[in-house]
C-alpha positions as CSV (number, residue, x, y, z in Angstrom):
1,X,0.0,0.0,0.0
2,X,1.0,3.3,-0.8
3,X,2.0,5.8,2.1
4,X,0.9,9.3,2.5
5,X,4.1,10.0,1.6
6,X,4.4,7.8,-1.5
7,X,1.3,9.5,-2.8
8,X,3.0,12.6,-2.6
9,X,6.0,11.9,-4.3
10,X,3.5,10.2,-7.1
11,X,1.7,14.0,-7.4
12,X,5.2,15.8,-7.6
13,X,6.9,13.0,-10.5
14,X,6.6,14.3,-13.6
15,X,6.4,12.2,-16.8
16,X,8.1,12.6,-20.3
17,X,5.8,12.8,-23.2
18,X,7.8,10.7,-26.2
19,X,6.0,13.2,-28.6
20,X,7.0,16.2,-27.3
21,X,10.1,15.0,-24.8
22,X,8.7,17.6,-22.8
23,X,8.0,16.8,-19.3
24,X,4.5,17.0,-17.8
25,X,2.6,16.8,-14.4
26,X,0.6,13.7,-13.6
27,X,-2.8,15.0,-14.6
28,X,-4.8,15.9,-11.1
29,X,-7.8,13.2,-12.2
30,X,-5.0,10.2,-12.2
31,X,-3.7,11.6,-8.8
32,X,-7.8,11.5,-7.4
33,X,-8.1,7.7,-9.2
34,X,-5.1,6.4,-7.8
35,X,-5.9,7.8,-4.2
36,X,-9.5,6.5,-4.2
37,X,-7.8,3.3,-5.1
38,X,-5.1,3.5,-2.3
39,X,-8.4,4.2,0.2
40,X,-10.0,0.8,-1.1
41,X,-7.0,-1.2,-1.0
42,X,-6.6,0.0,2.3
43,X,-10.4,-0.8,3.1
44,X,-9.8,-4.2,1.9
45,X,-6.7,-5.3,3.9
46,X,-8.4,-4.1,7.2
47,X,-11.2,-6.2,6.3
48,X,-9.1,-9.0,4.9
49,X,-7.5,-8.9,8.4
50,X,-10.7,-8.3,10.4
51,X,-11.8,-11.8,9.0
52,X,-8.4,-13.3,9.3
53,X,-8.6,-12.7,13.0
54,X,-12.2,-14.0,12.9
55,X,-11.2,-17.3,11.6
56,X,-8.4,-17.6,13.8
57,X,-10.7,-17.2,16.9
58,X,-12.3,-19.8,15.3
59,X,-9.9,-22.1,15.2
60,X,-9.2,-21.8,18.9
């Protein structure tokens, strides 16, 4: 998973365009996508480990 940080450091990269070989900014809808993905990913490994633990008690 991606760290505050990481995220960051992925909204201040820039890119070279092979066209133009100039560089550009990560467009600001790409930066939104990939954070709404980082906030599901994150969603899914706590629930992933919620039902991990779950099981585990189970087990027990």
């Amino acid at each position: 998973m991606l760290t505050e940080h990481e995220l960051e450091a992925m909204q201040s990269r820039k890119h070279c365009d092979p066209a133009t070989k100039r560089k550009n900014s990560i467009p600001p809808a790409v930066i939104s996508d990939v954070q709404k993905l980082h906030h599901v990913i994150r969603l899914l490994a706590e629930d992933l480990n919620a039902n991990v633990k779950v099981f585990i008690d189970g087990m027990r």
